[in-house]
C-alpha positions as MATLAB code, in Angstrom:
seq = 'XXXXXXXXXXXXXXXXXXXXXXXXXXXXXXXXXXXXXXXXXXXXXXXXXXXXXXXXXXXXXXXXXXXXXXXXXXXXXXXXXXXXXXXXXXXXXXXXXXXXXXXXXXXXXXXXXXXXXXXXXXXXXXXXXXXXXXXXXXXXXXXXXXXXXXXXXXXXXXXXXXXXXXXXXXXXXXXXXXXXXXXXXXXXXXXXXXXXXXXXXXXXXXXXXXXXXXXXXXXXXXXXXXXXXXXXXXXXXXXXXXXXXXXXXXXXXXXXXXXXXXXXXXXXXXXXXXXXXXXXXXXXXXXXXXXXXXXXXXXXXXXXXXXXXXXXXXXXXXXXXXXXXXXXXXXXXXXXXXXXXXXXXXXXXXXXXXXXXXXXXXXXXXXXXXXXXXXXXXXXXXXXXXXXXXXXXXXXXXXXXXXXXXXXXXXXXXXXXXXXXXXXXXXXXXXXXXXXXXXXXXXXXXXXXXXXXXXXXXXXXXXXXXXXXXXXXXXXXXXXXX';
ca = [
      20.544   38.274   27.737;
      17.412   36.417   29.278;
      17.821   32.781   31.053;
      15.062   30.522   31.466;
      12.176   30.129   29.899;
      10.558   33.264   28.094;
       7.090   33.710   27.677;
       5.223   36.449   26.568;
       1.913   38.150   28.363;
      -0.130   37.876   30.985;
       2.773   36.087   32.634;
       5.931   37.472   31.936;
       9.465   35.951   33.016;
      12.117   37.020   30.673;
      14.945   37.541   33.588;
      18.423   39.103   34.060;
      21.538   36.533   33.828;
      22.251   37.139   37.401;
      19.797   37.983   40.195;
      19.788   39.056   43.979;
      17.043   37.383   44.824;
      14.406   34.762   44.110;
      11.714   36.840   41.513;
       8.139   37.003   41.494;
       5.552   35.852   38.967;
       2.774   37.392   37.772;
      -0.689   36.820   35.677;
      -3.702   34.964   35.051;
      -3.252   31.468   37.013;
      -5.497   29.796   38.454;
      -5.362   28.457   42.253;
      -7.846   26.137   44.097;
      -7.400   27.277   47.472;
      -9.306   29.086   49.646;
      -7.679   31.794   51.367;
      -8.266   30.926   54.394;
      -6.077   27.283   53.509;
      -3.333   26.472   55.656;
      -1.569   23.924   53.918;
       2.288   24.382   53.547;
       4.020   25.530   50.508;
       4.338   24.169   47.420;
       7.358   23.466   44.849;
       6.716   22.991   41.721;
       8.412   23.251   38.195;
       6.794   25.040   34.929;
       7.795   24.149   31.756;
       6.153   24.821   28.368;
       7.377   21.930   26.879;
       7.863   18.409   28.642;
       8.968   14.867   27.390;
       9.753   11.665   28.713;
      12.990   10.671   27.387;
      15.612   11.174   26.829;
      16.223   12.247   30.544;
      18.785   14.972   30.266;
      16.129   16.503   27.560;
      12.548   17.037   29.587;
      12.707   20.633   28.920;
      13.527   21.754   25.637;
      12.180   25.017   26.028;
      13.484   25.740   29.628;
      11.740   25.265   33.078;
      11.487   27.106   36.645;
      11.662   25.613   40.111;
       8.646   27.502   41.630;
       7.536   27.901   45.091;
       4.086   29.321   45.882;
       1.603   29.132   49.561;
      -1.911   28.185   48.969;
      -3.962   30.565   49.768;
      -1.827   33.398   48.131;
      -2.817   35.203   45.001;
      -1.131   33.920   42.069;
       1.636   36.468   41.753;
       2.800   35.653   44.871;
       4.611   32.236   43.213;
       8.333   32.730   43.343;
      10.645   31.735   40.431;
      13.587   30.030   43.180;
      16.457   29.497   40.472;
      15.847   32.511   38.171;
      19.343   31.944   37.093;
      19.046   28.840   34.994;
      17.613   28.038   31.962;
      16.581   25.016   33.367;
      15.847   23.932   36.528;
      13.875   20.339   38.161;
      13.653   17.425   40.334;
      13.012   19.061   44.095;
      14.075   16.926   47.090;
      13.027   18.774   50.597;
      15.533   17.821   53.407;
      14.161   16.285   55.954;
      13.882   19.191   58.216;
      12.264   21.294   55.229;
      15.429   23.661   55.441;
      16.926   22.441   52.246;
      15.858   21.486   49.061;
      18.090   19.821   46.347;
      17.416   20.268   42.662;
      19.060   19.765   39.114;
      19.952   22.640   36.910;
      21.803   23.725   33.765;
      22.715   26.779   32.919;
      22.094   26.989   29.410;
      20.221   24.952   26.516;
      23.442   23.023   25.739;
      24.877   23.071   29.103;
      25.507   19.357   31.233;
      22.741   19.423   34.032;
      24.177   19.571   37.478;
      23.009   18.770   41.056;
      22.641   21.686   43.304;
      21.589   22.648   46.906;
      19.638   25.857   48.357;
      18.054   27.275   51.244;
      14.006   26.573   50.968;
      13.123   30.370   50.314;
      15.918   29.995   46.835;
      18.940   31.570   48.638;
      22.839   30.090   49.412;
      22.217   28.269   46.176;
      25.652   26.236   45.833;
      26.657   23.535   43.151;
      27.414   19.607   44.342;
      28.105   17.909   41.534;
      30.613   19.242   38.731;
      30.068   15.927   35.965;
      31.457   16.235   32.631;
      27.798   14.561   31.522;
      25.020   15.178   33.214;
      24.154   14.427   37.205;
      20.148   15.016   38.047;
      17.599   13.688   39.882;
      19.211   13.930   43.499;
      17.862   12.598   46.843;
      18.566   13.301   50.158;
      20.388   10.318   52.235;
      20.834    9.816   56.040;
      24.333   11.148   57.921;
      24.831   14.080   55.303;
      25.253   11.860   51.711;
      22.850   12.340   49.270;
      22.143    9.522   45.607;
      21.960   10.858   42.314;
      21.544   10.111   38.654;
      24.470   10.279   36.189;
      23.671    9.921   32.646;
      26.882   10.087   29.661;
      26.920   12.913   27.321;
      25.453   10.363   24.482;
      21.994    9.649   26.556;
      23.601    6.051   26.030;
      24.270    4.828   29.667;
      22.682    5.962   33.056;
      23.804    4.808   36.752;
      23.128    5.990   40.171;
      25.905    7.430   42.203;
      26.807    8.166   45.849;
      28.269   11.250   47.921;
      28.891   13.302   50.374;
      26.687   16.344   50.686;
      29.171   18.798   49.645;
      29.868   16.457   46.628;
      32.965   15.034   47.856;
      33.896   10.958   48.232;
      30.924   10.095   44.652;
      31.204    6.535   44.039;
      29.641    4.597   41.298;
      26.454    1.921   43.203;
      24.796    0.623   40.016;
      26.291   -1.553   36.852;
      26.020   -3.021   33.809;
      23.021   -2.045   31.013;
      19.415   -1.108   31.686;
      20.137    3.085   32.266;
      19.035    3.306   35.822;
      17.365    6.218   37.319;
      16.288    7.538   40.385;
      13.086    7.343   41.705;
      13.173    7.859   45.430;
      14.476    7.022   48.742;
      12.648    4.694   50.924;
      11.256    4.864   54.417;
      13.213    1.833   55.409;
      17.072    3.567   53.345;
      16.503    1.178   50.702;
      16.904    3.292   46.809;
      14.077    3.056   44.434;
      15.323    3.164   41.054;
      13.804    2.914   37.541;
      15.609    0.664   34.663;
      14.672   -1.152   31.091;
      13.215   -4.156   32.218;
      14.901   -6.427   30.693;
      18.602   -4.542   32.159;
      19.579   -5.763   28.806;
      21.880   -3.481   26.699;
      19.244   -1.804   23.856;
      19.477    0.456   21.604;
      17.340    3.116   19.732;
      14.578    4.844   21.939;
      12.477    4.589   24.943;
      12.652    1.092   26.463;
      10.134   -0.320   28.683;
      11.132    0.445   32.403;
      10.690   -1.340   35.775;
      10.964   -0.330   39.021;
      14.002   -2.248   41.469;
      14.986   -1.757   44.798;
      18.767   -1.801   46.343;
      20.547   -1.112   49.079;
      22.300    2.824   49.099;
      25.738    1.280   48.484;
      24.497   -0.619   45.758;
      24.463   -4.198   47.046;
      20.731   -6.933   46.970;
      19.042   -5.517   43.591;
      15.768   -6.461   43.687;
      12.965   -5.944   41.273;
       9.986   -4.121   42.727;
       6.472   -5.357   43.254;
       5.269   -8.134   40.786;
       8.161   -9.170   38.549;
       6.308  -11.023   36.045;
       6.840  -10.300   31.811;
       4.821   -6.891   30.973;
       5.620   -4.494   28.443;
       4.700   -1.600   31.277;
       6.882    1.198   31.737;
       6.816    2.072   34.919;
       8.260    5.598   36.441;
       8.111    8.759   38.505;
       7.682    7.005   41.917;
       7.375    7.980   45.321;
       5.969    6.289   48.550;
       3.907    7.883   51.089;
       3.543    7.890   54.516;
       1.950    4.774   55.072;
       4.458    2.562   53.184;
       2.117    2.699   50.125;
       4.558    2.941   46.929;
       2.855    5.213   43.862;
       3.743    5.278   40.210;
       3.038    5.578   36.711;
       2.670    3.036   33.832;
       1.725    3.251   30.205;
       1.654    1.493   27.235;
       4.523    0.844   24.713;
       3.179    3.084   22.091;
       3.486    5.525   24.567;
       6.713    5.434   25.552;
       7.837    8.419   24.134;
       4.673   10.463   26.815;
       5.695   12.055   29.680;
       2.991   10.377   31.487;
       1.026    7.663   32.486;
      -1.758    5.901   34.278;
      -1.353    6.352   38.338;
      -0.811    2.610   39.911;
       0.067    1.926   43.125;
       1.371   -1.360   45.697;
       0.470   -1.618   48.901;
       2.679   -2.422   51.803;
       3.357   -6.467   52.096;
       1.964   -6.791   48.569;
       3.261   -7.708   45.418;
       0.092   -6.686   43.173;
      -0.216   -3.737   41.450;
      -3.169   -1.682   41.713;
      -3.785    0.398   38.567;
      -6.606    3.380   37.959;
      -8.856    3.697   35.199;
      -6.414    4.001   32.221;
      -9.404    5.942   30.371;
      -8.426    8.507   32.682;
      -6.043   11.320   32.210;
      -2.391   10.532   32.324;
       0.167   11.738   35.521;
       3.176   12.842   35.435;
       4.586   12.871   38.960;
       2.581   11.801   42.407;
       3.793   12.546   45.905;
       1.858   12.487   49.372;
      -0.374   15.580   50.568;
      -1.954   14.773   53.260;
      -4.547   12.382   54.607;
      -4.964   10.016   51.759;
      -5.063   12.347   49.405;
      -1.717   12.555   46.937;
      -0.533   15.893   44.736;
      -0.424   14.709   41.253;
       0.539   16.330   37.778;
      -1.948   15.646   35.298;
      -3.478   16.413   32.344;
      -6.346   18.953   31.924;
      -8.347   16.339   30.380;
      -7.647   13.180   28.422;
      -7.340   14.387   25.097;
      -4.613   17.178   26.081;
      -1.602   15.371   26.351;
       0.860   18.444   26.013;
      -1.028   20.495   29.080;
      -0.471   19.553   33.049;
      -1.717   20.847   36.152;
      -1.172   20.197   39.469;
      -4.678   18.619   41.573;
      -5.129   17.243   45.159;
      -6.475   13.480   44.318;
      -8.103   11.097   47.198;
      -6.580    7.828   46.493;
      -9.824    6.302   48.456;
     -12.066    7.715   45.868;
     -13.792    9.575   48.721;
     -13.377   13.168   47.520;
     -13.475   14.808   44.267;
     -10.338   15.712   41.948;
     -10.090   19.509   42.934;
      -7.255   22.005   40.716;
      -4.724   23.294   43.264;
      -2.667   25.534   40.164;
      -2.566   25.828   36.401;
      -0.858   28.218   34.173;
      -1.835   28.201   31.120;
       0.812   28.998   29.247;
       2.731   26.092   31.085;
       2.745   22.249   32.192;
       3.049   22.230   35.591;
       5.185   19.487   37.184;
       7.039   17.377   40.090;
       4.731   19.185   42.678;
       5.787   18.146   45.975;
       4.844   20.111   49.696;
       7.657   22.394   51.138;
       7.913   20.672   55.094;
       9.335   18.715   57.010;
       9.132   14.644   57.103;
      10.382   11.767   58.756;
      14.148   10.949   57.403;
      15.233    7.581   55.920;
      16.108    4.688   58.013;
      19.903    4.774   57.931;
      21.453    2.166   56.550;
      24.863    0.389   57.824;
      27.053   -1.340   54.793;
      28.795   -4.687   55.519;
      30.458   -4.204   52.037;
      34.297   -4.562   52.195;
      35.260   -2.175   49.480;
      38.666   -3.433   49.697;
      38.064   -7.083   47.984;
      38.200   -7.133   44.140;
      34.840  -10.242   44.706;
      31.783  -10.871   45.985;
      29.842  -14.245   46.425;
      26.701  -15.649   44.914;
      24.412  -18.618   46.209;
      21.300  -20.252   45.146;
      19.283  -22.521   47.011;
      18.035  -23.963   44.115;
      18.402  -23.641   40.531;
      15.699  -25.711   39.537;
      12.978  -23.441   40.818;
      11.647  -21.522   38.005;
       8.314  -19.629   37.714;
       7.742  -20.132   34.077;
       8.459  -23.616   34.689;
       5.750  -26.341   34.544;
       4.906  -26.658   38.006;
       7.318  -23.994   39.007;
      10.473  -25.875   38.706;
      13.013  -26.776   35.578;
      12.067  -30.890   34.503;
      15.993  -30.933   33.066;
      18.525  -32.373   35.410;
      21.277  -29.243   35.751;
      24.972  -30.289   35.984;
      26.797  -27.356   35.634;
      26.016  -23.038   35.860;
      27.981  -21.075   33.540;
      28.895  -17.676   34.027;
      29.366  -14.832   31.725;
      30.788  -11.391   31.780;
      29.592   -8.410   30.044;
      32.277   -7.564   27.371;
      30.999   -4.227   25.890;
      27.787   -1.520   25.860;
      26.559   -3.315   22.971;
      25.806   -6.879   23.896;
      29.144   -8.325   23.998;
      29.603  -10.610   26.366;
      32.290  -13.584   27.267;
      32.748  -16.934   29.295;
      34.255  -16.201   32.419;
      34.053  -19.844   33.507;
      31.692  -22.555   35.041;
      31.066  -24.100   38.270;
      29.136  -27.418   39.592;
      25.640  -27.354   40.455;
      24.629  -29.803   43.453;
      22.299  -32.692   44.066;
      19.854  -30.152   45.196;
      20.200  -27.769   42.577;
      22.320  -24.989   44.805;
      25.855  -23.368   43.864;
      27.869  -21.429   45.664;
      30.051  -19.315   43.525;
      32.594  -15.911   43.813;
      32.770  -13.424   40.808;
      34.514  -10.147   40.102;
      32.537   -7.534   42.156;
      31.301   -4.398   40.078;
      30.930   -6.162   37.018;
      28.063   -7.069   34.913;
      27.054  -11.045   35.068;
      24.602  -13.318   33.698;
      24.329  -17.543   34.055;
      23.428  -20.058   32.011;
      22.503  -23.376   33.524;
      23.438  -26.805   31.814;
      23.127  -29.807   31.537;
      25.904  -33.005   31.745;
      25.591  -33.518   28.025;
      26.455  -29.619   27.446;
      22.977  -28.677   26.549;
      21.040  -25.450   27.702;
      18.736  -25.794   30.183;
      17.914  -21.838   31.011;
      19.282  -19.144   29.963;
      19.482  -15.673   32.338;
      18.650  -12.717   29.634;
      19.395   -9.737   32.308;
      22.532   -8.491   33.918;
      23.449   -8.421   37.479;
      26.430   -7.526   39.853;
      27.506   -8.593   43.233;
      29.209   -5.327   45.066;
      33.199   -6.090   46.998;
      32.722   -8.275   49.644;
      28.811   -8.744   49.233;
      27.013  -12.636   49.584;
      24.122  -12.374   47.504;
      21.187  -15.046   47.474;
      18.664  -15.799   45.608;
      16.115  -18.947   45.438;
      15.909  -19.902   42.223;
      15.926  -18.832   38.748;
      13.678  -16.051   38.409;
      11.389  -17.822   41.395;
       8.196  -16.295   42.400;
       8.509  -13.375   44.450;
       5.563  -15.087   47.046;
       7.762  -18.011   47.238;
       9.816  -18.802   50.495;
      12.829  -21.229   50.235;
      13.321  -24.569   52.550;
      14.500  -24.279   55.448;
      17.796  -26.712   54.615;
      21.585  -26.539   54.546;
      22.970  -25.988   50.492;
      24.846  -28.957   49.343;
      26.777  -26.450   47.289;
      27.943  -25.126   51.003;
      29.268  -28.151   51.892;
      31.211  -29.241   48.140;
      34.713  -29.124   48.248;
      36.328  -25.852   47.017;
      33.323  -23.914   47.273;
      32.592  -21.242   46.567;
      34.379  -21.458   42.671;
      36.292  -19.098   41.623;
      34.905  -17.656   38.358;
      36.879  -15.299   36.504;
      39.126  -14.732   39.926;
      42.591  -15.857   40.382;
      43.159  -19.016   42.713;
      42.560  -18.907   46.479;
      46.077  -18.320   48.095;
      46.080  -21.228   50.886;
      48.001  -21.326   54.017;
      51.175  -23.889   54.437;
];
C-alpha cells in the first residue's frame, strides 16, 4: 500500500507505508540555478492539486514536504515525510536545526502538528487533536502557536504550547475562524480571520489580517482597517520589518491565490502589484530584496505553480528557481538559520475569571461626519455571544461619561460586542464584530472603530474617575472590605 501522492512517469513517487529514510525524487524538473549557486536549501511542498479553503482540505490528492539545494540536479530533491499522505506548512527553527510541519496520515485522517530534524529524520508528533491542528510556528523559550480547526471546517482558533505539546491553551475567541499566518519580529502573532469576525456561514469569507499578543491579549487589525471586500492571506514579513501578503477578489475566494501586496514598516497603506499579473500563493524572504514566491506559470493557468526568485524593487527580472510539471509547487521557504522572535513577557493573570475595557472616547468614529458620532451617548451596552450561529444576549449596560469614555470589566475569554445609546434608549452605533478581553487583561481603545493614524488626547478619562468604575457587566458584585 502506497502513501502520498502517486504519480506516474518521468517522476515517480509511489512509496512504501514505512520508510528508513527520507527518499529521493527523480525526473524531468526544471531548476534555475546555476551550479555553481550557493544559496541554502530549499523546502518546499508538491501537490497536484491545491485549494484555498476549506483549510484542513488544500490537498485533495496528497502533497510532499520536499527539500532540494540549488545547484543540484533535479533528482537530488528529497521527499522529507515519505510517510504521509499529506504533508505542509514548514516552519525552520531559528537555528535551522528544526523544522515543524503539519501532516496526516491518510486522506480521511485529522491533520496533526509534527517536528523533525532538517535533513527529515527524529520525526516525532506534537499535537494529538481529535480535529485537526496545522499551520505551526515556532515561539521563543521552547513553545510553539498553532491552528486548530473542528472536524466540521465550522470554527478555527489559534492555540498555545509547549514544544513537546504539553500545557496547549486556547489564545483566540469568538467567530471569524482564525488562522495562522506568522510570527513577528517583535513576538507579536499574525493571524488571518473573516473580516467582519462575525459568525457566517456557507463558504469562503473575506479574510483580514490582525495582530495579537502570543497569549492572546490586544487584537488588533493589521495595516489599513478600512471596509474592503479583500481577502487577504498567506503572510510573512521579512527582514526589514516589511509585512507581505496576498489579496484577491471575492469571486475568487474559492483560488488558492492572489495578487502579492505588501506594508511597509510605520505604514498603514497597502501596496498592491499589478493584479493583471499572475496570482501567488505563498511569499517569504530570499535574500537581498528579492522574496521566493509560488506562482502561477502564467496568468491564464490558475491550477499550475512554481516557485521564482522575485525583486520586490522591480530591479531584476522574475527568474524560475523549480517547476515540476506534473505538480504545483508551494510554501517555498529557505532551509537556515534567522534571527528568533522577540520574546514576549505576559502580564495576564490567568487566575481571574475578568478582564477590563476602556475607551477614551466613544464618540470618535471614522465613518462619522467629521470623524466623530453628532448623537449625544448616555449609556454602552454590552452583549455576549450566545451560540456559533449569531446568537447573542444582553449581558448588561454601563454609563458613558461627559467625555464620551467608559471604563468597564467583562467575563474574560468570551466573545463581546457594544452598542452605544442614547438617554432616550435609541441606537447610536452599533459594533458588528466580536472581541474578547483575556483574565486579568486592560484593554484600550480610542474610539469606535477610530482611525488607525489617529492618536488620543493626552487627558485623564472621566469614566476613571465615576464612582463604581469600572461596571461590572455580566460579573458578580465586587466583594468590598468592612
Amino acid at each position: 500500500m502506497a502513501r502520498g501522492i502517486s504519480r506516474g512517469v518521468p517522476i515517480a513517487i509511489v512509496l512504501p507505508l514505512l520508510v528508513s529514510a527520507p527518499s529521493r525524487l527523480s525526473g524531468d524538473l526544471h531548476t534555475g540555478f546555476p551550479s555553481a549557486n550557493l544559496t541554502p536549501a530549499l523546502l518546499f511542498v508538491e501537490a497536484p492539486v491545491t485549494n484555498a479553503a476549506p483549510i484542513t482540505q488544500r490537498f485533495p490528492k496528497g502533497s510532499r514536504l520536499v527539500s532540494w539545494q540549488p545547484g543540484q540536479p533535479a533528482n537530488t530533491a528529497v521527499n522529507l515525510a515519505p510517510r504521509f499522505f499529506a504533508a505542509a506548512d514548514p516552519d525552520v527553527s531559528p537555528s535551522g536545526e528544526k523544522i515543524l510541519f503539519s501532516a496526516k496520515t491518510a486522506l480521511d485522517s485529522p491533520w496533526q502538528v509534527w517536528e523533525m530534524n532538517s535533513n527529515g529524520t527524529a520525526q516525532h508528533q506534537l499535537t494529538h487533536c481529535p480535529d485537526n491542528c496545522l499551520k505551526a510556528a515556532y515561539l521563543p523559550e521552547n513553545q510553539f502557536v498553532y491552528t486548530r480547526v473542528s472536524a466540521s471546517d465550522r470554527e478555527s482558533f489559534l492555540c498555545v504550547a509547549r514544544i513537546d505539546g504539553s500545557g496547549s491553551h486556547r489564545i483566540t475567541f469568538g467567530p471569524g475562524r482564525f488562522q495562522l499566518e506568522t510570527v513577528l519580529q517583535d513576538g507579536r502573532l499574525l493571524a488571518s480571520a473573516e473580516r467582519s469576525l462575525s459568525p457566517t456561514g456557507g463558504g469562503p469569507q473575506p479574510r483580514a489580517l490582525f495582530t495579537m499578543r502570543p497569549d492572546g491579549s490586544g487584537l488588533t487589525s493589521f495595516g489599513d482597517n478600512r471596509p474592503t471586500p479583500l481577502s487577504q492571506s498567506a503572510a510573512s514579513e521579512l527582514d526589514d520589518g516589511t509585512v507581505v501578503f496576498t489579496q484577491r477578489e471575492p469571486a475568487r475566494n474559492s483560488e488558492p491565490g492572489g495578487v502579492l501586496a505588501f506594508v511597509r514598516p510605520g505604514s498603514l497603506g497597502v501596496t498592491t502589484c499589478n493584479s493583471e499579473q499572475p496570482l501567488v500563493q505563498s511569499v517569504h524572504e530570499f535574500s537581498g530584496g528579492h522574496v521566493l514566491v509560488s506562482r502561477q506559470d502564467s496568468a491564464s493557468s490558475s491550477a499550475h505553480y512554481s516557485a521564482y526568485d522575485l525583486d520586490l524593487s522591480g530591479g531584476a527580472p522574475l527568474r524560475l528557481i523549480y517547476r515540476d510539471p506534473l505538480a504545483s509547487v508551494v510554501q517555498a521557504v529557505p532551509l537556515r538559520p534567522h534571527p528568533a522572535a522577540a520574546a514576549y513577557r505576559s502580564i495576564l493573570h490567568l487566575e481571574r475569571t475578568s478582564g477590563r475595557f476602556i475607551c477614551l472616547n466613544a464618540r470618535r468614529a471614522r465613518d462619522a461626519k467629521g470623524g466623530t458620532l453628532s448623537a449625544a451617548i448616555a449609556q454602552v451596552r454590552v452583549f455576549l455571544q450566545k451560540d456559533d450561529k449569531g446568537g447573542e444576549r444582553l449581558l448588561g449596560q454601563a454609563p458613558v461619561a461627559a467625555d464620551g469614555s467608559f471604563y468597564i470589566a467583562a467575563p474574560a475569554d468570551r466573545p463581546v460586542r457594544f452598542d452605544l445609546v442614547a438617554a432616550n434608549g435609541d441606537l447610536v452605533a452599533s459594533q458588528k464584530s466580536w472581541i474578547w478581553v483575556r483574565p486579568g487583561e486592560d484593554r484600550g481603545c480610542i474610539g469606535c472603530h477610530e482611525d488607525k493614524a489617529e492618536s488620543p488626547q493626552n487627558h485623564w478619562p472621566l469614566a476613571l474617575s465615576m464612582p463604581g468604575m469600572p461596571a461590572r457587566i455580566g460579573l458578580p458584585p465586587q466583594k468590598t472590605l468592612h
